[in-house]
PDBQT receptor file of N, H, CA, C and O in Angstrom, charges set to zero:
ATOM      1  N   UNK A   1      97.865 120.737 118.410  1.00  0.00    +0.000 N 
ATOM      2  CA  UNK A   1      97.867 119.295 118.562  1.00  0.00    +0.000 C 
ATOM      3  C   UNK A   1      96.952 118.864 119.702  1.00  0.00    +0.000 C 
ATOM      4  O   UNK A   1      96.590 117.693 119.825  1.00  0.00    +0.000 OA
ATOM      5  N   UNK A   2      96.619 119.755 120.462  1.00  0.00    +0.000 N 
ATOM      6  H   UNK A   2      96.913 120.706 120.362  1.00  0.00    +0.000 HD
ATOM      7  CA  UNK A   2      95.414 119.145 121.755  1.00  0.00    +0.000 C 
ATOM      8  C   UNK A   2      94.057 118.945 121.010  1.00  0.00    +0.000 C 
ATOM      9  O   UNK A   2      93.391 117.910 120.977  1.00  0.00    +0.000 OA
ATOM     10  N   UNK A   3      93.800 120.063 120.457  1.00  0.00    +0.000 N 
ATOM     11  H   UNK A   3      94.340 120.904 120.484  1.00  0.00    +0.000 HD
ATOM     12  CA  UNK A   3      92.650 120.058 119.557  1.00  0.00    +0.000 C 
ATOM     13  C   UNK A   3      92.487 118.654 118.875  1.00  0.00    +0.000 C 
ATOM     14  O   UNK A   3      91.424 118.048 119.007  1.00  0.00    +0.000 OA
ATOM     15  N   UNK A   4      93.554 118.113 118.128  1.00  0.00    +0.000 N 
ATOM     16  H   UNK A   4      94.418 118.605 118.021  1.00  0.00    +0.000 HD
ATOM     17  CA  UNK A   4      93.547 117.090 116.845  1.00  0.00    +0.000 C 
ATOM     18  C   UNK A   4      94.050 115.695 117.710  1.00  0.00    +0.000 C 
ATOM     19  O   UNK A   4      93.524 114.629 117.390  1.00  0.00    +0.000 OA
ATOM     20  N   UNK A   5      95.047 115.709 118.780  1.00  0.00    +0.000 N 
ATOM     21  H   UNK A   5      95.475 116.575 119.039  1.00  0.00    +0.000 HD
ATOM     22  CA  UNK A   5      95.554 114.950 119.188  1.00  0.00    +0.000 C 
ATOM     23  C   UNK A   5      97.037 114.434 118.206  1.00  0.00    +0.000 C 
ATOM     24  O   UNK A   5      97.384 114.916 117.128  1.00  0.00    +0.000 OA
ATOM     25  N   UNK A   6      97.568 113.570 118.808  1.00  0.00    +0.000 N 
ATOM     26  H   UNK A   6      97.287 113.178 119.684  1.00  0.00    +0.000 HD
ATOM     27  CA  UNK A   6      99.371 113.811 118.036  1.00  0.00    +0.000 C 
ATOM     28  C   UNK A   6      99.062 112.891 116.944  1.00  0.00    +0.000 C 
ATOM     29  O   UNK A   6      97.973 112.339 116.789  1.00  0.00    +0.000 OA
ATOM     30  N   UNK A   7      99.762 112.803 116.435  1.00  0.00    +0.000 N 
ATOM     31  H   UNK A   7     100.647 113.251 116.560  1.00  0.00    +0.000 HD
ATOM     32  CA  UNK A   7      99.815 112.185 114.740  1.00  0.00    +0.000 C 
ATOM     33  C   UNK A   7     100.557 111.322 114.435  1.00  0.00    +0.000 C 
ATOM     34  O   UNK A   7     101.637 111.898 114.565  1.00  0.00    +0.000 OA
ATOM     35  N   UNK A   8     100.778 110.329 114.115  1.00  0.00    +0.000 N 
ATOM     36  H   UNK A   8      99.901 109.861 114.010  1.00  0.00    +0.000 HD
ATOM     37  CA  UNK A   8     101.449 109.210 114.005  1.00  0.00    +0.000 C 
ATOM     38  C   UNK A   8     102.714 109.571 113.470  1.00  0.00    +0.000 C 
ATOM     39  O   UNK A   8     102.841 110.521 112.697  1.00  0.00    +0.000 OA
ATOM     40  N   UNK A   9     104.045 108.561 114.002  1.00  0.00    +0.000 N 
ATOM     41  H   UNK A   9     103.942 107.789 114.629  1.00  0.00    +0.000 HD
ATOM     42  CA  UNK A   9     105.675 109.334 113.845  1.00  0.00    +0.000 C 
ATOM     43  C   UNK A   9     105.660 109.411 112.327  1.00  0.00    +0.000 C 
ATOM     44  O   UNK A   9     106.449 110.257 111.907  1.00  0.00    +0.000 OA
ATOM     45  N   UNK A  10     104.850 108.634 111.208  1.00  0.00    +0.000 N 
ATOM     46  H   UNK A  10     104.210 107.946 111.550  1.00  0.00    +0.000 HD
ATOM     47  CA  UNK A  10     105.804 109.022 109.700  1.00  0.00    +0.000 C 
ATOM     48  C   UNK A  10     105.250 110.298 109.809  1.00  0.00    +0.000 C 
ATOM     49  O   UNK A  10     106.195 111.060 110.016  1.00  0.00    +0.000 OA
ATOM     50  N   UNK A  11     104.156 110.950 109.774  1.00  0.00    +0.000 N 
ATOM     51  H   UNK A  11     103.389 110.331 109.606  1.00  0.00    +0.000 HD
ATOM     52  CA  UNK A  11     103.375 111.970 109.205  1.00  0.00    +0.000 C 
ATOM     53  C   UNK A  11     104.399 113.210 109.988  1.00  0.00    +0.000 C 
ATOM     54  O   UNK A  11     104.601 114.271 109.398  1.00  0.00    +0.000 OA
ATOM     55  N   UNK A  12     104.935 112.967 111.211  1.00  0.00    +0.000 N 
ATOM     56  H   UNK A  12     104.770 112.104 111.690  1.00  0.00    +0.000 HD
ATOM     57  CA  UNK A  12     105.642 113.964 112.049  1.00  0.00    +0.000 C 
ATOM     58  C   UNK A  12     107.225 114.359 111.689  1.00  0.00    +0.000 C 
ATOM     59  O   UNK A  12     107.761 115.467 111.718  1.00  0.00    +0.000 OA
ATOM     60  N   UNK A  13     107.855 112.873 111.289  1.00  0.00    +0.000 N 
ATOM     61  H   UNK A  13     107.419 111.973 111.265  1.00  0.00    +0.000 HD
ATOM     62  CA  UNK A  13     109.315 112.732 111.265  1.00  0.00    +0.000 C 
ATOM     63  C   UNK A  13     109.577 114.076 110.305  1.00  0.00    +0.000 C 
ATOM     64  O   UNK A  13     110.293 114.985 110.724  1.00  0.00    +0.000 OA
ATOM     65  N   UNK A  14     108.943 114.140 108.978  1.00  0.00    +0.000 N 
ATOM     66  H   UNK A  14     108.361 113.402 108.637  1.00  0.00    +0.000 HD
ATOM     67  CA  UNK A  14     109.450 115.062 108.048  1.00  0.00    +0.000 C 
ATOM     68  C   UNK A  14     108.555 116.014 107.730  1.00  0.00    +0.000 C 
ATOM     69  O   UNK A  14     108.678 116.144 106.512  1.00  0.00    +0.000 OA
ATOM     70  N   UNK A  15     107.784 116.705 108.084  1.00  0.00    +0.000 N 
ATOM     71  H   UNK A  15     107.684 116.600 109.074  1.00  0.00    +0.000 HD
ATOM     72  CA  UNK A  15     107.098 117.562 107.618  1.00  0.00    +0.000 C 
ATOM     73  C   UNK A  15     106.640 118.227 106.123  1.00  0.00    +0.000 C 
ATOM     74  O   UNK A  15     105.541 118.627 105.738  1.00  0.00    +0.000 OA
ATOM     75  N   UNK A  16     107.622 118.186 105.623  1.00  0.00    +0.000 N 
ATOM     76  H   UNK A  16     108.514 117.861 105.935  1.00  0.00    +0.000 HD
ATOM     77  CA  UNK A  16     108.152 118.888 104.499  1.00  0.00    +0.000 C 
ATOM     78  C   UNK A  16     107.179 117.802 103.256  1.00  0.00    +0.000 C 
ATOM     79  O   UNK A  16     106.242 117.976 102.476  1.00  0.00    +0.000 OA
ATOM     80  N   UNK A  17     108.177 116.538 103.714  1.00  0.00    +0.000 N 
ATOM     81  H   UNK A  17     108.938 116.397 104.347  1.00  0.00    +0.000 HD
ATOM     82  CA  UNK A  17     108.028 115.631 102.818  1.00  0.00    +0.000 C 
ATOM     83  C   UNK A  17     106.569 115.341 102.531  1.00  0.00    +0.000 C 
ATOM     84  O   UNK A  17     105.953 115.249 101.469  1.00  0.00    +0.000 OA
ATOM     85  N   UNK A  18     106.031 115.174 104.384  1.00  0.00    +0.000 N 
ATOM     86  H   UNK A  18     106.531 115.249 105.247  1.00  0.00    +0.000 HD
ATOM     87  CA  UNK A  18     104.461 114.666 104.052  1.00  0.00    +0.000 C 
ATOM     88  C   UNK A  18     103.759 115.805 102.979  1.00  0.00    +0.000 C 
ATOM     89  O   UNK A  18     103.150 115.459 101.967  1.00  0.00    +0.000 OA
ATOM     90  N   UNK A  19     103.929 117.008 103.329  1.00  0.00    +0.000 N 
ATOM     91  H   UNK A  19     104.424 117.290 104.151  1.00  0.00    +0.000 HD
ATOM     92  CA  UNK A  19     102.875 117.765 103.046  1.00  0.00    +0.000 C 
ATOM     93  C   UNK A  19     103.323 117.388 101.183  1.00  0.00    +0.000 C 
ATOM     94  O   UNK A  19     102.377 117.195 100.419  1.00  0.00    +0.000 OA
ATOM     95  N   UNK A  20     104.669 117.325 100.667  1.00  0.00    +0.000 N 
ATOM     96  H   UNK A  20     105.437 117.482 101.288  1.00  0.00    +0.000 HD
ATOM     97  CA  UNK A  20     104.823 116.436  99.410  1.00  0.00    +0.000 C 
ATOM     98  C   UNK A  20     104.411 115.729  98.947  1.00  0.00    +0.000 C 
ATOM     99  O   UNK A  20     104.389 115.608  97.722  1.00  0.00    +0.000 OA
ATOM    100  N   UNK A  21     103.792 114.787  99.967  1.00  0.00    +0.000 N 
ATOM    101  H   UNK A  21     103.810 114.885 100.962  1.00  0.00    +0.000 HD
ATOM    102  CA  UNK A  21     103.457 113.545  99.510  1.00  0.00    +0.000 C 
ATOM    103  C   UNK A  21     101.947 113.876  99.481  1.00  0.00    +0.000 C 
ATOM    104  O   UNK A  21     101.345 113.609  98.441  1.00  0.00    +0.000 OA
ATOM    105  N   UNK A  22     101.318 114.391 100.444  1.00  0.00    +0.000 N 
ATOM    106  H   UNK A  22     101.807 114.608 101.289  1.00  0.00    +0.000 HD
ATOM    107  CA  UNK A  22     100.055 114.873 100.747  1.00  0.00    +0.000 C 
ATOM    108  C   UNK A  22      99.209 115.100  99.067  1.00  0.00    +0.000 C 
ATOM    109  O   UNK A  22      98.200 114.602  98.567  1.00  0.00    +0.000 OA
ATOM    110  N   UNK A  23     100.305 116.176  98.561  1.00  0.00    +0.000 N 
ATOM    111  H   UNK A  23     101.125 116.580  98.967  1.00  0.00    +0.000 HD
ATOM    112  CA  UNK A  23      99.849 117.163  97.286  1.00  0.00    +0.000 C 
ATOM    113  C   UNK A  23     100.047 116.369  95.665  1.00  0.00    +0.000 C 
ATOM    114  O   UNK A  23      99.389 116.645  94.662  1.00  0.00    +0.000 OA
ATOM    115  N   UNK A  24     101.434 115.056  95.801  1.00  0.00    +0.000 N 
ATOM    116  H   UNK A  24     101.969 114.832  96.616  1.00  0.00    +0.000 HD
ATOM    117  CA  UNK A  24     101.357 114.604  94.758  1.00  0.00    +0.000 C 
ATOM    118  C   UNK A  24     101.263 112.967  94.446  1.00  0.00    +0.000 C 
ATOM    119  O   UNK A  24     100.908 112.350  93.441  1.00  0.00    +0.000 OA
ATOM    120  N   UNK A  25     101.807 112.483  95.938  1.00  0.00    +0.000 N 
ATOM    121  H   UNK A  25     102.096 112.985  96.753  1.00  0.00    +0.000 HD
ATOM    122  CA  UNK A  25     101.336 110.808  95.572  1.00  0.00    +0.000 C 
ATOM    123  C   UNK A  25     100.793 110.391  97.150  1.00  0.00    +0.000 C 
ATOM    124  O   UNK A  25     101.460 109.710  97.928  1.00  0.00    +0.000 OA
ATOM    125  N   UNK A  26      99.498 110.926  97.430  1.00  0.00    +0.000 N 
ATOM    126  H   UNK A  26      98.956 111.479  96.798  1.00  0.00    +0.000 HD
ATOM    127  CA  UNK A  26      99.054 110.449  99.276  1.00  0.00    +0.000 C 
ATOM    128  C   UNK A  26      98.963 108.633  99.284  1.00  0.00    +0.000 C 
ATOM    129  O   UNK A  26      98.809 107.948 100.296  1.00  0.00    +0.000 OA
ATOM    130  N   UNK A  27      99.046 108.340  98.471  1.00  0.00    +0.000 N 
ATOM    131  H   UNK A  27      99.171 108.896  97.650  1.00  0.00    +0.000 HD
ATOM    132  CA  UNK A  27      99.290 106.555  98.065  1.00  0.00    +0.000 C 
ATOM    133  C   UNK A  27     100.354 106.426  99.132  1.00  0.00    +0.000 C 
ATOM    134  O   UNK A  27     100.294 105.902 100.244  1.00  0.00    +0.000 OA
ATOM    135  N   UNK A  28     101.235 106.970  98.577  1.00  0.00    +0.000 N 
ATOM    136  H   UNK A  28     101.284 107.396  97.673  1.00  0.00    +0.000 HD
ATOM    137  CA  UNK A  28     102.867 106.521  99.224  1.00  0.00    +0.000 C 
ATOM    138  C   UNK A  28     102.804 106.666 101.004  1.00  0.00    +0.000 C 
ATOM    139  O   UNK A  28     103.606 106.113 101.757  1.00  0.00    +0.000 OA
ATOM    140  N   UNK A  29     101.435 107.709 101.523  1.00  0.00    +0.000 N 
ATOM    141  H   UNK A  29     100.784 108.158 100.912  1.00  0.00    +0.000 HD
ATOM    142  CA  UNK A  29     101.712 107.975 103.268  1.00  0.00    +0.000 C 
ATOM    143  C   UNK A  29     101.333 106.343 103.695  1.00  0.00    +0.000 C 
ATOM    144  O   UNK A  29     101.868 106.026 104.758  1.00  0.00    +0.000 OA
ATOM    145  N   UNK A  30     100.626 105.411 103.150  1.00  0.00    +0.000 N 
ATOM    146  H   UNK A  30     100.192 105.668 102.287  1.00  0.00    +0.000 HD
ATOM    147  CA  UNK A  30     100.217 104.204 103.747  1.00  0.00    +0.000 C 
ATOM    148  C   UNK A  30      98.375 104.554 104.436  1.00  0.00    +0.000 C 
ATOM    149  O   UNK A  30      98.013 105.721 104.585  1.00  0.00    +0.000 OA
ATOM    150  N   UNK A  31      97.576 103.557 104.719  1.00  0.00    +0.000 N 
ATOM    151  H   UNK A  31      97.869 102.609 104.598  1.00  0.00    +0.000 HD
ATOM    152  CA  UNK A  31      96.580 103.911 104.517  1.00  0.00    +0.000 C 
ATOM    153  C   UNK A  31      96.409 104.112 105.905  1.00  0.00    +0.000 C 
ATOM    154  O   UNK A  31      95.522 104.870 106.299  1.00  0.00    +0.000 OA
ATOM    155  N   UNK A  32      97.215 103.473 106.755  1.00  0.00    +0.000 N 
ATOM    156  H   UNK A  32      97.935 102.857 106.435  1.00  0.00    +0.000 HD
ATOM    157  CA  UNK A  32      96.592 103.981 108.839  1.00  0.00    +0.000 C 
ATOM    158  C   UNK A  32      97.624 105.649 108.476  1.00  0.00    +0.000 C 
ATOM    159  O   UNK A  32      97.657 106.305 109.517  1.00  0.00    +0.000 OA
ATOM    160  N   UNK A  33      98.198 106.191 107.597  1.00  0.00    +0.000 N 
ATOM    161  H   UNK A  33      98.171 105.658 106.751  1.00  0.00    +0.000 HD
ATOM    162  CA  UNK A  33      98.123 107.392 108.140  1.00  0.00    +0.000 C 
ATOM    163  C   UNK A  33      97.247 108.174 107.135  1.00  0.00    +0.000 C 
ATOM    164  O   UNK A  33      96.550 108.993 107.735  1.00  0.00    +0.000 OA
ATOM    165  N   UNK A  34      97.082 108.184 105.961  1.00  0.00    +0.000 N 
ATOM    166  H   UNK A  34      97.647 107.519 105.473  1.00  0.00    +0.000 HD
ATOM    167  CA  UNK A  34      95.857 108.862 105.143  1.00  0.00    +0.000 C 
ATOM    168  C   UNK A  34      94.384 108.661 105.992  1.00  0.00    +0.000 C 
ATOM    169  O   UNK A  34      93.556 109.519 105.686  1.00  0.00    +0.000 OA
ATOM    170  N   UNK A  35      94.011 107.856 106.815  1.00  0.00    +0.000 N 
ATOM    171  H   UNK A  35      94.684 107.159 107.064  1.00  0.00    +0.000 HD
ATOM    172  CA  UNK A  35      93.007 107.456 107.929  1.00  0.00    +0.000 C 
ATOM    173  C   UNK A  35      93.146 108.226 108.980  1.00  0.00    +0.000 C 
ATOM    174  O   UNK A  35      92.218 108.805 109.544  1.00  0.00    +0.000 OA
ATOM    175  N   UNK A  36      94.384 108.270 109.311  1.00  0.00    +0.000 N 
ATOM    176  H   UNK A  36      95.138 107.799 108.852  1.00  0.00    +0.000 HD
ATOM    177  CA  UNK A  36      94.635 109.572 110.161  1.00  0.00    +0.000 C 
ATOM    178  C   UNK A  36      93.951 111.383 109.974  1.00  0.00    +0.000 C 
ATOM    179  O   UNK A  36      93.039 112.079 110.421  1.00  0.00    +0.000 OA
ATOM    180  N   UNK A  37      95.166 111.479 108.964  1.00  0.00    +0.000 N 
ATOM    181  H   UNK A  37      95.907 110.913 108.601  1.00  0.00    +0.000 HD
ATOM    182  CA  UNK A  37      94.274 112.722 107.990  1.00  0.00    +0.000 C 
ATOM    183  C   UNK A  37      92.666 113.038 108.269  1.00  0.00    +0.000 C 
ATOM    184  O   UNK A  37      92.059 113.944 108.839  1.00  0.00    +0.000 OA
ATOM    185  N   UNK A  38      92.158 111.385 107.320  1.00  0.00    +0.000 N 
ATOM    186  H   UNK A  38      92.651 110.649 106.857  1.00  0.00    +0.000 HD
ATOM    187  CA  UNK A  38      90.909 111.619 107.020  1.00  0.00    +0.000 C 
ATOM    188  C   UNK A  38      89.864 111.991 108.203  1.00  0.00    +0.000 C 
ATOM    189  O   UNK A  38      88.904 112.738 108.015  1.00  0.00    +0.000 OA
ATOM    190  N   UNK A  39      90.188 111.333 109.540  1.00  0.00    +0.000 N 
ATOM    191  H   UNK A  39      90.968 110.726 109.693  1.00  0.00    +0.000 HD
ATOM    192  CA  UNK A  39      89.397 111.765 110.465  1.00  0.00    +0.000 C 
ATOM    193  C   UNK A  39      89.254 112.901 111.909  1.00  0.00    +0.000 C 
ATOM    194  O   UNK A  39      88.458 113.140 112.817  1.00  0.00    +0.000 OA
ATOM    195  N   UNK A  40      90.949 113.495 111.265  1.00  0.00    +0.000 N 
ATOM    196  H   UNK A  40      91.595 113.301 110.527  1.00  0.00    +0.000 HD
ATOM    197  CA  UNK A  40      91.123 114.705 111.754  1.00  0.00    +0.000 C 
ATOM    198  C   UNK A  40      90.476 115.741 111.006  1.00  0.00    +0.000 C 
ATOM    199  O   UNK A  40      89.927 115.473 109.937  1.00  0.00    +0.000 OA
ATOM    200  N   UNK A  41      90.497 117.197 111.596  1.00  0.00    +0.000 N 
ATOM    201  H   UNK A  41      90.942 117.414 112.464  1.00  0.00    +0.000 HD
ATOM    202  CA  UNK A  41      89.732 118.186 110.833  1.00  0.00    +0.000 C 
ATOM    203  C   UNK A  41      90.742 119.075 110.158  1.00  0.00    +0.000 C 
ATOM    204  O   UNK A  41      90.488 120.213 109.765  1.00  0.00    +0.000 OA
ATOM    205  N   UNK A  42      91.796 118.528 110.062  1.00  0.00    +0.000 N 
ATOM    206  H   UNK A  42      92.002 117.603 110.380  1.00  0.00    +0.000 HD
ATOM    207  CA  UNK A  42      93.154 119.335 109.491  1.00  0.00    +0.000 C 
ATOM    208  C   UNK A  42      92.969 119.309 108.149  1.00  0.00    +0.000 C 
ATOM    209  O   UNK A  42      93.632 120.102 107.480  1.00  0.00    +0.000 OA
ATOM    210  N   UNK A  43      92.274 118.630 107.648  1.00  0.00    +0.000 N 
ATOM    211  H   UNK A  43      91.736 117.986 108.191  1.00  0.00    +0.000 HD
ATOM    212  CA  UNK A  43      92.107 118.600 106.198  1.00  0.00    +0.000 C 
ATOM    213  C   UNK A  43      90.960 118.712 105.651  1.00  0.00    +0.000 C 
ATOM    214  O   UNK A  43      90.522 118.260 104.593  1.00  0.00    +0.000 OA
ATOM    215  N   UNK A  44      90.409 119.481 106.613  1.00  0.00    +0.000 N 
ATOM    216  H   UNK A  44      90.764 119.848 107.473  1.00  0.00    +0.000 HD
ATOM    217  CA  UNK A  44      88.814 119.995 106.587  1.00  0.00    +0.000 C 
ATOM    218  C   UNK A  44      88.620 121.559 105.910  1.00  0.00    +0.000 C 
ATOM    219  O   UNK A  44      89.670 122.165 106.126  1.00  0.00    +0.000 OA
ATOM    220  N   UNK A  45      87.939 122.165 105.390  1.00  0.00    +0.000 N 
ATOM    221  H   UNK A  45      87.087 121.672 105.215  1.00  0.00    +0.000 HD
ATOM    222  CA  UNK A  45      87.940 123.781 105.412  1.00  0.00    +0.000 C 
ATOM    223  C   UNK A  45      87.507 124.283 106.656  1.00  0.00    +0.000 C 
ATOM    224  O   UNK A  45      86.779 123.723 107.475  1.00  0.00    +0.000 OA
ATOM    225  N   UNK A  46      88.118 125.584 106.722  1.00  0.00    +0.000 N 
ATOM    226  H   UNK A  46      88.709 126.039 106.057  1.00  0.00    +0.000 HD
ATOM    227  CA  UNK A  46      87.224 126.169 108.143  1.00  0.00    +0.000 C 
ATOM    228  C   UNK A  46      85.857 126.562 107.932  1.00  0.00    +0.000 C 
ATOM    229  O   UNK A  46      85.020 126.419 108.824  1.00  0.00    +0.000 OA
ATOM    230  N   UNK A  47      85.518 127.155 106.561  1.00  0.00    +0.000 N 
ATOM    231  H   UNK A  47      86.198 127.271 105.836  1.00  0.00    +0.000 HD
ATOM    232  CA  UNK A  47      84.599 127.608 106.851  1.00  0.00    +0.000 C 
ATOM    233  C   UNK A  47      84.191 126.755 105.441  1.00  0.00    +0.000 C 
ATOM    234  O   UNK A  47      84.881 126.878 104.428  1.00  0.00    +0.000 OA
ATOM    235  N   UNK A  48      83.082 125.942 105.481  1.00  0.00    +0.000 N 
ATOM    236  H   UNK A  48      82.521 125.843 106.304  1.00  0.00    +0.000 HD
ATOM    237  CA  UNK A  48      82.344 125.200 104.859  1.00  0.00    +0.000 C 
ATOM    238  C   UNK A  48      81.230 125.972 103.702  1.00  0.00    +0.000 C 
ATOM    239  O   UNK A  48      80.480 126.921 103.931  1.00  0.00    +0.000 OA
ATOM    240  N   UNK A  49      81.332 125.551 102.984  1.00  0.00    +0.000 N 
ATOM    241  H   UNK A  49      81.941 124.780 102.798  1.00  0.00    +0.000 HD
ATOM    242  CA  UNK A  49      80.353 126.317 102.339  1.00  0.00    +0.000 C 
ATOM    243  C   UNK A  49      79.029 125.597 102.419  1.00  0.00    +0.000 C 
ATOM    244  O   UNK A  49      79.031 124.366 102.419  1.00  0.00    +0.000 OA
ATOM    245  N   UNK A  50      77.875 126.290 102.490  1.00  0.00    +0.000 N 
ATOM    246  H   UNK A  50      77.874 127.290 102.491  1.00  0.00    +0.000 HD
ATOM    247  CA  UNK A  50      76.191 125.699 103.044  1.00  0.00    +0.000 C 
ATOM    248  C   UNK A  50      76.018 125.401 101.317  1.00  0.00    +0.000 C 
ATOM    249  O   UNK A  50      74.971 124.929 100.874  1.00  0.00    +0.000 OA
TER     250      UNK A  50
């Protein structure tokens, strides 16, 4: 979390759920936390393909 910085409380409260919601309706996280996501590198690959 130093790396990324902390994450807004829905995305934190349940873990479980987000990564649920993440995989079958990311509609439902609301768009300031899918914005979140999007400009962290957590949902990045590590290693990129060239």
């Amino acid at each position: 979390m130093t790396r990324i910085g902390s994450a807004p409380a829905p995305v934190t409260a349940d873990l479980e759920a987000t990564r649920k919601l993440l995989l079958e309706s990311p509609w439902e996280l609301g768009a300031g936390n899918l914005g979140w996501f999007a400009w962290k590198p957590i949902l990045r690959s590590p290693h990129p393909t060239l």
